[in-house]
C-alpha positions in Angstrom: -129.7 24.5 -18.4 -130.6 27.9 -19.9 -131.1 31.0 -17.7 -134.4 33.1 -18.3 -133.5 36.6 -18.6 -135.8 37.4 -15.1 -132.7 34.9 -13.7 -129.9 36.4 -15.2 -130.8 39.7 -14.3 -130.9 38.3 -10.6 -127.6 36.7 -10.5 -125.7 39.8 -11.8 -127.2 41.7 -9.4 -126.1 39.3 -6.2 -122.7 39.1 -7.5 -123.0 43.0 -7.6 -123.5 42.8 -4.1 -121.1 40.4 -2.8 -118.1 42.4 -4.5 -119.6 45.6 -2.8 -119.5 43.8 0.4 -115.9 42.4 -0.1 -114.7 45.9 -0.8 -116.4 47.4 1.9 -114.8 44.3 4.8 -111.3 44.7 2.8 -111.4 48.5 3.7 -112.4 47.9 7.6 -109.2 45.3 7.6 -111.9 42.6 8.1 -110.5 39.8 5.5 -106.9 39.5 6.7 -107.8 36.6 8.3 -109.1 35.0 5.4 -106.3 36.3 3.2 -103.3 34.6 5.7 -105.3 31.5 5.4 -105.1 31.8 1.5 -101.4 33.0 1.4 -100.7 29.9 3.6 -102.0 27.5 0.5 -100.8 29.6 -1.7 -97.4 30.2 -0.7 -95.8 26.3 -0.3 -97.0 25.9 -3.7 -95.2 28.9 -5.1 -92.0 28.0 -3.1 -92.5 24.4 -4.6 -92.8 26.0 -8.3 -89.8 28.1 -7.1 -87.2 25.4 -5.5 -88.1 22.8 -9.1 -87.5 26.0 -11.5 -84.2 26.5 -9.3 -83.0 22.4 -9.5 -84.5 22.4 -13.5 -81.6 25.6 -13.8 -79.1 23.8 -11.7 -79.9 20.5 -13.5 -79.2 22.4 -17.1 -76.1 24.0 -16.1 -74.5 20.7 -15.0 -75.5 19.1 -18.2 -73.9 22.1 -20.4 -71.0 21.7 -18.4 -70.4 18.1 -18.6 -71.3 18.3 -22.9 -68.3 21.3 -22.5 -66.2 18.6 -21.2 -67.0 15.5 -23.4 -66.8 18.2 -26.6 -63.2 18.9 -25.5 -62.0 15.4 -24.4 -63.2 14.2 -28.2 -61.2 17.2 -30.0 -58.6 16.1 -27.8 -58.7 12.6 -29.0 -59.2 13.3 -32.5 -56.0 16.0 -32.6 -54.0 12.6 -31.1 -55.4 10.5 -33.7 -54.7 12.8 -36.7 -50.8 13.3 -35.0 -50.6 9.2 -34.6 -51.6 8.6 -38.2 -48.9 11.1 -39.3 -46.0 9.7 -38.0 -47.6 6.5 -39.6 -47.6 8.0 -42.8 -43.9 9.3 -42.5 -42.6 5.9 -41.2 -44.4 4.1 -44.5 -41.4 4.8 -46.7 -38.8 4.2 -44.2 -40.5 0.9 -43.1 -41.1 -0.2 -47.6 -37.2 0.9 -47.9 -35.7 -0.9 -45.4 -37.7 -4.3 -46.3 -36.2 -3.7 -49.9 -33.0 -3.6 -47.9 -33.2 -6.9 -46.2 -35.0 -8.4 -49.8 -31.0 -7.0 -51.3 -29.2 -8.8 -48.6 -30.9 -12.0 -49.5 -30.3 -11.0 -53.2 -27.1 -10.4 -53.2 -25.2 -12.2 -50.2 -21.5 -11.9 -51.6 -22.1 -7.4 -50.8 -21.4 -6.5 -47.6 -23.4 -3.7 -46.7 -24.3 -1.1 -44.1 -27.3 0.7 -43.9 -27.3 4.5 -43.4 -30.0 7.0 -42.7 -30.2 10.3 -44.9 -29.8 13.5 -42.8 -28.9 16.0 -45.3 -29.7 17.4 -48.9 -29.4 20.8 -50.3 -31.8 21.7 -53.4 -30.8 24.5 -54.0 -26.9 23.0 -54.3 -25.6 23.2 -58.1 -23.9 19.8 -57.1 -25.9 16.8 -56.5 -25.3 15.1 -52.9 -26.6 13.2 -50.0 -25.4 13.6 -46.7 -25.7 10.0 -44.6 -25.6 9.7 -41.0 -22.4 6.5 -41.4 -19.0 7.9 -41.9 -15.3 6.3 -40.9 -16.0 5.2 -37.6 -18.4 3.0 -38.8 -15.9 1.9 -41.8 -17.2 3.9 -44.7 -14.6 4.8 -47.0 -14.0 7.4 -50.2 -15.2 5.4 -53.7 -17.6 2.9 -51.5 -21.1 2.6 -53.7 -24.4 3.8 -52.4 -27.6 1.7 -53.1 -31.3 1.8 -52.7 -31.2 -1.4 -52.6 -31.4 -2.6 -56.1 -30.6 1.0 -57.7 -27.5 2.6 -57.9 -27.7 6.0 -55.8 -24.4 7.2 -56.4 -20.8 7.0 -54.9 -18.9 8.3 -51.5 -16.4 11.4 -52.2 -16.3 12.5 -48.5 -15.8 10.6 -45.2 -15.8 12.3 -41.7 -16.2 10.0 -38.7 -19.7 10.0 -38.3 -20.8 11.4 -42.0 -20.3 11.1 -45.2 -21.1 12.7 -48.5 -22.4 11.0 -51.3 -22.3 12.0 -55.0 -25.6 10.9 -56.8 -25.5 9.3 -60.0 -27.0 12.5 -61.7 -24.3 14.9 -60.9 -21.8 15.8 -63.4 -19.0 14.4 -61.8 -19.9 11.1 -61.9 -19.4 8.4 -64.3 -19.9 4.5 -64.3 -18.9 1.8 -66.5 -22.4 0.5 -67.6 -24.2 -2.1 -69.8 -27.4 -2.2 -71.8 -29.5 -5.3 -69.8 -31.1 -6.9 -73.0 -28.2 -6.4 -75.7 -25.2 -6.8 -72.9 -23.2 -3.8 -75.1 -21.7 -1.7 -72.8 -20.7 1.7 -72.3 -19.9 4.4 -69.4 -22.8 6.6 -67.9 -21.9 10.0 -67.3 -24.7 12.0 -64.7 -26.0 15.3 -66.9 -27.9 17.3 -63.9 -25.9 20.8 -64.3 -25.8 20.3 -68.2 -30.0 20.2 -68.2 -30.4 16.3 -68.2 -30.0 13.3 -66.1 -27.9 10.7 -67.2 -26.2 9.7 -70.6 -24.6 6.4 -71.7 -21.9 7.0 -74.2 -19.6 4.8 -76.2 -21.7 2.0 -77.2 -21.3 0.5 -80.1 -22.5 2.1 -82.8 -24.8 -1.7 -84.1 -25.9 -2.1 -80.9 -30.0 -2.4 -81.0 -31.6 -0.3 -77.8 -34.7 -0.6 -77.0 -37.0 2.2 -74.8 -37.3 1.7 -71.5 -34.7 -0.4 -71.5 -32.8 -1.4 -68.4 -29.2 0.3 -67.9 -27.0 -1.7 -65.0 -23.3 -1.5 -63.8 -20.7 -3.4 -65.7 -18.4 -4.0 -62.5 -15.5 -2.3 -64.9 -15.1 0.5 -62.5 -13.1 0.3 -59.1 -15.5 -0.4 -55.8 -18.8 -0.5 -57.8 -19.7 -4.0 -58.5 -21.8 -5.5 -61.3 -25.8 -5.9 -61.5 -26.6 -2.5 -60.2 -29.6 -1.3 -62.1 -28.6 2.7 -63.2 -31.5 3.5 -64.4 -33.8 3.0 -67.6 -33.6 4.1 -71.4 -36.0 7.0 -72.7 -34.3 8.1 -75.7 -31.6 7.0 -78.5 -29.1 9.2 -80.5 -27.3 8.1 -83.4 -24.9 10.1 -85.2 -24.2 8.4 -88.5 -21.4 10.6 -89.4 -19.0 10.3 -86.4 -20.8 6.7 -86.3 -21.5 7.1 -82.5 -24.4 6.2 -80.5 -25.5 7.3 -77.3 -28.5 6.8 -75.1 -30.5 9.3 -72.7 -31.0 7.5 -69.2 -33.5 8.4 -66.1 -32.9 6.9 -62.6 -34.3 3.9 -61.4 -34.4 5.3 -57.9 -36.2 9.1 -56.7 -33.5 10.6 -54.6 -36.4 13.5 -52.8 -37.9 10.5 -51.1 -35.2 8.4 -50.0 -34.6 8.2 -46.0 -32.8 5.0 -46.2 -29.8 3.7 -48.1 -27.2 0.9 -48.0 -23.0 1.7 -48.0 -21.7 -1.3 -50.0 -18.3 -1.9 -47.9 -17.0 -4.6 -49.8 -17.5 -8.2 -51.0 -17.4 -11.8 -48.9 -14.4 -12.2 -50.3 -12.0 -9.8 -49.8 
């Protein structure tokens, strides 16, 4: 409905009115009444507003606090699960070497042999060694051969009770009566470590036909270290036509770093 002006003018002036009367009953103290009715509505509703803003707040700090938690019980887990797959990781080799252990045994089941954990090594040593956690008490003796489990490691030249050193196949001081795999020829392997090298087999005959990567074993010729042993492989030949000699550079079959495991051969069935 649309107000005539006449109307409009009317209304504004009775609301003029009203709100001069209002101020003039507020002034005499005549509308407390009516005010404590209206602050009695009022007020439960605020308080209401009031106590569900308060349990909202409550409500959110409990929930933050619980999230806190849960947050921290998953870090927790996943710190555990990170650590647990580590020790995996480390007992992987340990668990592949000593399988290749039993796989020997099976092999070769004339060797008596004793399995022995690695606890030492020195890098920085000019002399190549291993330190084993078996030593005479648990009948190692000096010249006993050290395998991994098919590859020659190297050779016992220290015994206390419950160590012993051994001499790796790449040291200077050691030296192996040896044969070429394919061919048969045979020769001695001498380790070459402090000279710059690893391993080089000497006196073979000077027709003998190597080929690369060809496999080097032990011949049995030399005291304690029986044959069938692989030594390593072939990655180079030298022939010198004048002194009519021939001799070939060797690697090891075997990464000494890594090993954690070995085998003491003590002996043979039947001795």
């Amino acid at each position: 409905m649309t107000l005539t002006l006449r109307q409009t003018a009317t209304l504004l002036a009775m609301l003029l009115v009203v709100s001069l009367s209002l101020i003039v009953l507020d002034g005499r103290n005549q509308l407390d009444g009516a005010k404590g009715l209206l602050g009695g509505i009022v007020a439960p509703v605020g308080e209401s507003l009031s106590g569900l803003g308060g349990r909202f707040s409550g409500s959110r700090q409990v929930g933050d606090a619980e999230l806190i938690a849960e947050n921290e019980r998953l870090r927790e887990e996943n710190a555990r699960l990170l650590s647990d797959n580590a020790q995996l990781q480390a007992l992987e080799p340990r668990v592949e070497q000593l399988e290749a252990q039993l796989d020997f045994q099976e092999a070769r089941p004339e060797l008596q042999e004793l399995t022995a954990g690695v606890v030492g090594r020195d890098p920085q040593s000019r002399e190549k060694y291993l330190i084993i956690d078996r030593g005479s008490a648990d009948g190692v003796a000096v010249g006993m051969p050290v395998v991994s489990p098919h590859f020659l490691v190297g050779q016992v030249i220290e015994v206390d009770p419950n160590r012993a050193k051994v001499l790796l196949v790449v040291d200077s001081a050691f030296q192996t009566g040896a044969l070429l795999q394919a061919s048969g020829d045979g020769g001695v392997v001498y380790g070459r470590w402090q000279a710059g090298g690893r391993m080089v087999m000497r006196h073979i005959p000077p027709d003998a036909e190597i080929a690369e990567n060809e496999l080097v074993v032990t011949s049995g010729l030399t005291s304690g270290i029986p044959a069938g042993l692989i030594i390593g492989q072939v990655i180079g030949v030298e022939r010198d036509e004048l002194r009519n000699e021939v001799q070939a550079d060797v690697v090891p079959a075997v990464n000494f770093d890594t090993l954690q495991s070995v085998m003491v051969i003590t002996g043979t069935q039947t001795e």
